[in-house]
C-alpha positions as CSV (number, residue, x, y, z in Angstrom):
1,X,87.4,53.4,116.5
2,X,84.5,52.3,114.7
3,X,84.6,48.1,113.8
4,X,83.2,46.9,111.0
5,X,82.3,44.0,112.0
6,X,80.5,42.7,114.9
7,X,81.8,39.9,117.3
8,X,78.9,38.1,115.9
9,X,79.6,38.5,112.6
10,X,83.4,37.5,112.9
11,X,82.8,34.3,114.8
12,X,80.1,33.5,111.8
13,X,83.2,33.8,109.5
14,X,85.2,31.5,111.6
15,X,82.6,29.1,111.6
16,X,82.0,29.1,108.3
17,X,86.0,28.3,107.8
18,X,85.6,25.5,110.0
19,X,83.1,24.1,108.4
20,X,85.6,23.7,105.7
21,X,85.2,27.3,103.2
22,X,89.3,28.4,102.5
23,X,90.0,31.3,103.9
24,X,91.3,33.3,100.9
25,X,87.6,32.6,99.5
26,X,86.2,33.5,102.9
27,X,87.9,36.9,103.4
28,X,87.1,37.9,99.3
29,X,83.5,37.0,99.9
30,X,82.9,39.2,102.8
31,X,85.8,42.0,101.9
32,X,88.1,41.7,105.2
33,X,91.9,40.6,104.9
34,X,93.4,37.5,105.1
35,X,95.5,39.2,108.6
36,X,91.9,40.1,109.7
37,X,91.2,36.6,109.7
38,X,94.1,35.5,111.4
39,X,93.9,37.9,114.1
40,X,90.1,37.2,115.1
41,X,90.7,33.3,114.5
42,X,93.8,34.2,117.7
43,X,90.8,35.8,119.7
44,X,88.0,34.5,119.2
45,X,88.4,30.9,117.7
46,X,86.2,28.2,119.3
47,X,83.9,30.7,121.3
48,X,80.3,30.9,120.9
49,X,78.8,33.7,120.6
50,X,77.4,33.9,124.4
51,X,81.4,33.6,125.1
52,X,82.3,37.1,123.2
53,X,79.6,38.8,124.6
54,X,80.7,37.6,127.8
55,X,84.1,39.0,127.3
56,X,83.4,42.0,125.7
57,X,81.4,42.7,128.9
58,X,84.5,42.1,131.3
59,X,86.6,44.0,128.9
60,X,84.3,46.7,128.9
61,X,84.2,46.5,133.1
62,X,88.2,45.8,132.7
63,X,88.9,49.3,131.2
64,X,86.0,50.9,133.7
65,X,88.0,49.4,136.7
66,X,91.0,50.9,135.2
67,X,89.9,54.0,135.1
68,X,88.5,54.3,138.6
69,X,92.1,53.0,139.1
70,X,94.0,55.9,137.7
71,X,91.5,58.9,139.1
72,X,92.4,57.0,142.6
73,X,96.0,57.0,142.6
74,X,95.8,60.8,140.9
75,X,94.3,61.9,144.0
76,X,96.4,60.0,145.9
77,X,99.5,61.9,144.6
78,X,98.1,65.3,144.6
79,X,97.5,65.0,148.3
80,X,100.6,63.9,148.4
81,X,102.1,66.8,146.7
82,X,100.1,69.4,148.9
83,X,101.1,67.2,152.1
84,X,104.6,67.4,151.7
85,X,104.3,71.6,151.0
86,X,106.3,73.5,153.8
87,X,103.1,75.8,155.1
């Protein structure tokens, strides 16, 4: 899923709301929805910018970790399976 926006980009717009712009005139400015706005302001409000590209690095090492997760515990159950086989 491409975004539109970058993490940059969004905490801009929640900065520029802070700094006092409404946020129907905000989201009409730059074309995003007022739910949009809502749901960034929920995840990133009151981060820098060093702070979302902080998380979008343990996100991206979240989903990594995962993943090594589930190939583990998939090998883990086919040896089960081919362990428990009467030879």
């Amino acid at each position: 899923m491409k975004k539109r926006f970058t993490d940059e980009q969004i905490i801009g717009f929640l900065k520029e709301a802070d700094a006092g712009m409404p946020v129907t005139e905000l989201c009409r400015k730059h074309g995003f929805s007022d739910a949009s706005y809502y749901k960034w302001k929920a995840k990133f409000g009151g981060m820098e910018v060093s702070d979302a590209k902080r998380l979008k690095a343990l996100e991206e090492e979240n989903n990594r970790l995962k993943r090594l997760l589930a190939d583990v515990l998939l090998d883990n159950a086919a040896l089960k399976d081919v362990v428990s086989r009467k030879w």
